[in-house]
C-alpha positions as CSV (number, residue, x, y, z in Angstrom):
1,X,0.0,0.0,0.0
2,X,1.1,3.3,-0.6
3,X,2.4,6.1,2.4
4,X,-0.2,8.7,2.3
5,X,0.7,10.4,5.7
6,X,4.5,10.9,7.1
7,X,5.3,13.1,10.1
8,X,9.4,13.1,10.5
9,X,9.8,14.5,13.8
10,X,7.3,16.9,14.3
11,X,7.1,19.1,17.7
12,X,4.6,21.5,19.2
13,X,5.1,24.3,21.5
14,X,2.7,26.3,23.3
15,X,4.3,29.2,25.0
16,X,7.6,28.7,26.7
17,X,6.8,26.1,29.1
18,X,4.2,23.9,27.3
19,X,5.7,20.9,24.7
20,X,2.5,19.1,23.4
21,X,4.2,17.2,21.1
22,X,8.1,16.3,21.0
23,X,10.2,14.7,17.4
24,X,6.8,12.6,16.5
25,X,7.8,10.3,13.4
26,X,5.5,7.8,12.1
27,X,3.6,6.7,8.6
28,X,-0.3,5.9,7.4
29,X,-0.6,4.3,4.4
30,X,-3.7,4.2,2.4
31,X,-6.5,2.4,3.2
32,X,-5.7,1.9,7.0
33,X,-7.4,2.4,9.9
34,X,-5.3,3.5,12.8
35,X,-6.1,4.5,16.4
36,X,-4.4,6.7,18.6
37,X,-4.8,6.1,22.6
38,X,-2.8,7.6,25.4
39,X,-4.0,9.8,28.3
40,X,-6.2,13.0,28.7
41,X,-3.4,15.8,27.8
42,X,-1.0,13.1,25.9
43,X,-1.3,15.4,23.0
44,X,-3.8,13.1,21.1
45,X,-5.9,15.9,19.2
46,X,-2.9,18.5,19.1
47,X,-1.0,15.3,17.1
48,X,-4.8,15.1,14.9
49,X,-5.0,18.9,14.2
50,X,-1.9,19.3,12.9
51,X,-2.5,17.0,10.2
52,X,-4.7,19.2,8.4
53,X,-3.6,22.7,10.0
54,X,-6.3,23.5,12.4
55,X,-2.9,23.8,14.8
56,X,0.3,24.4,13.2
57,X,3.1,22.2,14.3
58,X,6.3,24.7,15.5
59,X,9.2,22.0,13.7
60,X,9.6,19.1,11.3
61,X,8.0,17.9,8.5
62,X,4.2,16.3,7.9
63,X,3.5,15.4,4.3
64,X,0.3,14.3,2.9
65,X,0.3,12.3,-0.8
66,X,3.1,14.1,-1.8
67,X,2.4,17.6,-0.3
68,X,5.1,19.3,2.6
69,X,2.0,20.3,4.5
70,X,3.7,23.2,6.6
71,X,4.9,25.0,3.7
72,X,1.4,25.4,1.7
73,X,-0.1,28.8,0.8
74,X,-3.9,29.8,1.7
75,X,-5.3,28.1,-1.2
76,X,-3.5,25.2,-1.6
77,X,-4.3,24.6,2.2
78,X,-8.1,24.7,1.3
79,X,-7.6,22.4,-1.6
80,X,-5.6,19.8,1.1
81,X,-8.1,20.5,3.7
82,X,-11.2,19.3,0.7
83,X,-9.3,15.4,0.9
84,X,-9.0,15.5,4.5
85,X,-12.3,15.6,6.4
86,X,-12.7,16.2,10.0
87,X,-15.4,14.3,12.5
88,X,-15.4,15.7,16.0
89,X,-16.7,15.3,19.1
90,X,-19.4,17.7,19.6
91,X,-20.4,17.2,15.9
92,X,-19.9,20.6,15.1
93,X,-23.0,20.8,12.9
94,X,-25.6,24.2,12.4
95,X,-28.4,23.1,14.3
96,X,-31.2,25.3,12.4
97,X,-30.3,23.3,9.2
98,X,-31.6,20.4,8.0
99,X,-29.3,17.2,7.6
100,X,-28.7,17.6,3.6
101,X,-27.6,21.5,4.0
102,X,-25.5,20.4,6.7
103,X,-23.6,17.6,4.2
104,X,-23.7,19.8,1.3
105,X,-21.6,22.1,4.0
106,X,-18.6,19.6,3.4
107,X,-18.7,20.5,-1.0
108,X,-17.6,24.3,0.8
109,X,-13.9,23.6,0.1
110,X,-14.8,23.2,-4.0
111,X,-16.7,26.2,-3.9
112,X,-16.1,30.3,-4.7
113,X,-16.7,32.3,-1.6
114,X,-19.8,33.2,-3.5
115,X,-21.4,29.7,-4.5
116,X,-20.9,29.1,-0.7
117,X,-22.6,32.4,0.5
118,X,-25.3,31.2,-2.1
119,X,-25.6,27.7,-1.4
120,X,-25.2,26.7,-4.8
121,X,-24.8,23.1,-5.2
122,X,-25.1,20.8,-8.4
123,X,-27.7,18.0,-8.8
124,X,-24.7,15.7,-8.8
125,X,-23.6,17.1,-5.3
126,X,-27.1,16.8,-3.8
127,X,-27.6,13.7,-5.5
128,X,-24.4,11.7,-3.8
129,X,-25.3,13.7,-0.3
130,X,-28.6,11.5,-0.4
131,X,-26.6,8.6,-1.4
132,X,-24.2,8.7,1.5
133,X,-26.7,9.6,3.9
134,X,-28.7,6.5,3.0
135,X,-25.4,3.8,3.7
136,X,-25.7,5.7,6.8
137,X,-29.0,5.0,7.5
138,X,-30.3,8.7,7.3
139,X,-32.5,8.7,4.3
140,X,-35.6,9.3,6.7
141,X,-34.0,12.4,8.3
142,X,-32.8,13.9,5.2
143,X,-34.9,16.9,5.8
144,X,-35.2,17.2,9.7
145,X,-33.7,20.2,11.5
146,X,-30.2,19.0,13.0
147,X,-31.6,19.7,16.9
148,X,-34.4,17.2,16.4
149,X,-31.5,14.4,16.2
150,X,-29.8,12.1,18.6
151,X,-26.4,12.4,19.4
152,X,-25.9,9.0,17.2
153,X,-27.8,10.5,14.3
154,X,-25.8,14.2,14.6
155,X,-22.1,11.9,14.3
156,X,-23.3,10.1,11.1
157,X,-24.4,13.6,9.8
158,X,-20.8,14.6,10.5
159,X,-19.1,11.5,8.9
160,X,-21.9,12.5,6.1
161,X,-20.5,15.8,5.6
162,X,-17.1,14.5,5.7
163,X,-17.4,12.1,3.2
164,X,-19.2,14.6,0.3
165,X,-16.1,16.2,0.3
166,X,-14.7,12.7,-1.6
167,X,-11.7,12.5,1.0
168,X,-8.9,10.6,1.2
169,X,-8.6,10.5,4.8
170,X,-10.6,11.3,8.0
171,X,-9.5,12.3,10.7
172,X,-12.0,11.7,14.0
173,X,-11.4,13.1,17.0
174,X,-12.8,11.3,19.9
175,X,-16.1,10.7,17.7
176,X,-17.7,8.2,20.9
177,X,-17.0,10.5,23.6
178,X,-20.4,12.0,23.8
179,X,-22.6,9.0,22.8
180,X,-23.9,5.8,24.6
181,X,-22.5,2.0,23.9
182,X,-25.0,1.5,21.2
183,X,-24.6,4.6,19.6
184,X,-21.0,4.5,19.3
185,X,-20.9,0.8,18.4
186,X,-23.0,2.3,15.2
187,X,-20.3,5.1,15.0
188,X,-17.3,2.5,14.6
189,X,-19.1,0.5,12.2
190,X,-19.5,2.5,10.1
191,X,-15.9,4.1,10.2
192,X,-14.5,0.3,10.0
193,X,-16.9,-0.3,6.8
194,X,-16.2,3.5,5.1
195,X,-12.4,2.3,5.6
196,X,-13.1,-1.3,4.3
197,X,-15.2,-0.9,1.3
198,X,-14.2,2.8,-0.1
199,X,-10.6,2.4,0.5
200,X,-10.7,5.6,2.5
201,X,-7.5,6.2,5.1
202,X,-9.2,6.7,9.1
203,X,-7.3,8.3,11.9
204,X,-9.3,7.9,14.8
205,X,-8.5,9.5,18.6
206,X,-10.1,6.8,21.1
207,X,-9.9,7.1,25.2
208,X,-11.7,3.4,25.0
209,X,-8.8,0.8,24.4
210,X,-10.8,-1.9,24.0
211,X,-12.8,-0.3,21.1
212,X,-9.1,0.7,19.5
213,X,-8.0,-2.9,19.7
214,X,-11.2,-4.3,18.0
215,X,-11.6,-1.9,15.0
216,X,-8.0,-0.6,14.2
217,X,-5.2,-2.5,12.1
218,X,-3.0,-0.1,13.5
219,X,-2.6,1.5,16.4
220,X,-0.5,4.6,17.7
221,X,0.2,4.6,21.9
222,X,0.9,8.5,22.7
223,X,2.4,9.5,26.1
224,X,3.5,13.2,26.7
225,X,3.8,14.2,23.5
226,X,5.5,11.0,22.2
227,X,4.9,8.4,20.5
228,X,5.2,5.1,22.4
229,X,3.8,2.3,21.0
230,X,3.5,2.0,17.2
231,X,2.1,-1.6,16.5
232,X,-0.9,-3.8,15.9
233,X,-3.4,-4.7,18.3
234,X,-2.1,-7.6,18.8
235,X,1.0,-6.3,20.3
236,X,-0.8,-4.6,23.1
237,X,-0.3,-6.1,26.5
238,X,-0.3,-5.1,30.4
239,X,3.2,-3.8,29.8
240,X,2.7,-1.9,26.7
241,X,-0.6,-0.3,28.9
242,X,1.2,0.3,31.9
243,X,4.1,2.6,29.3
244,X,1.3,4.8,27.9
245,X,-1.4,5.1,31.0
246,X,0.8,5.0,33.5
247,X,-1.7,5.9,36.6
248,X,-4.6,5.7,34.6
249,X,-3.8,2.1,33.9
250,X,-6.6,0.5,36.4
251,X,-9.3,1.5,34.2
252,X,-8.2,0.3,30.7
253,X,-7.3,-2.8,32.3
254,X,-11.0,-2.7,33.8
255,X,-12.1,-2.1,29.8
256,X,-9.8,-5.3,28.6
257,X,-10.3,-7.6,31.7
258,X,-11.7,-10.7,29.6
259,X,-8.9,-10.3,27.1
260,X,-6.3,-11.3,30.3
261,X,-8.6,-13.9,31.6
262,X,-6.9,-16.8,32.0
């Protein structure tokens, strides 16, 4: 498979005192799904962010297919930012809208400042909005207000919206962390199958090991600002979760307790 992703030791200072992330090097290729777990304040999102620019990383290098990220221009950032789409955690959707304005949101990127002020959007555009929102399972909300969703049906808007932009990537930033057990087992599905069946690359933040170890092929073990485990799931024991959780460790071990049974 081919690299799509490559940081080469890429920091990030806040201020004089604060380091969120120290000489980070590792590689995505396409088509994988990768987790990253670690702490509250490891420097999971800052690591995320940086990938598409919403934080700028302060040294090194973070290219995506071919592009030196850091070094792009206003436009060629928005062009980047339209094959990299963005889940997050509070869904980050406008509320007064109805679910297919809110997808057509993610075509803003291949669109003048004026088409976007318009809302002008092709047949085409609306047309595969429907089409995603239906492998979803939305096509019965297509035309509900966003605040008259669950919190389960306002993520898959958001992967919606993501995925009309025709990415290459998405990155998700703790996309469970506001939603119950069978709300988010709906959430990773569909992530696992939009990785599996349309070849698309997911970076996923995740405070739930077992749910990383179940879904990822790949998973990324962050610490302070450093990368500490780099490795399959398979390669995850007490001792690798003791390295990245440290104090925290009793409650991840709670989470995995029938995978140590025996």
């Amino acid at each position: 498979m081919t690299t799509l992703l490559e940081f080469k030791q890429v920091s990030k200072q806040y201020g004089a005192d604060t380091r969120a992330l120290s000489d980070v090097n590792f590689t995505v290729r396409q088509g994988e799904f990768v987790s990253i777990i670690g702490p509250s304040g490891a420097g999971k999102s800052t690591l995320l962010r940086c990938i598409n620019r919403m934080i700028d990383a302060s040294s090194g290098e973070i290219m995506f297919d071919g592009s030196d990220i850091m070094s792009l221009k206003k436009r060629e950032l928005k062009q980047l930012r339209s094959q990299i789409g963005m889940v997050f955690q509070h869904y980050n959707l406008v509320n007064r809208l109805t679910v297919i304005e809110n997808v057509l949101h993610g075509r803003l990127g291949y669109k003048s400042v004026l088409e976007g002020a318009f809302g002008f959007y092709s047949k085409e555009e609306k047309r595969q909005a429907y089409s995603i929102l239906k492998i979803l399972g939305l096509e019965e909300q297509v035309y509900k207000r966003c605040d008259q969703l669950s919190g389960g049906q306002k993520q898959r808007v958001g992967i919606a919206r993501a995925l009309v932009q025709a990415p290459k990537m998405l990155l998700c930033d703790e996309p469970i962390a506001s939603l119950d057990p069978n709300a988010s087992k709906t959430i990773m599905n569909h992530l696992r199958n939009i990785c599996t069946t349309m070849g698309i690359t997911v970076i996923v933040n995740l405070h739930q090991v077992d749910i990383a170890l179940k879904y990822s092929d790949r998973i990324l073990g962050v610490k302070k600002g450093t990368i500490i485990y780099d490795g399959s799931p398979a390669g995850i024991k007490r001792e690798q979760l003791t390295r990245i959780y440290g104090s925290e460790i009793d409650e991840q071990l709670g989470e995995l307790e029938s995978q140590y049974a025996g």
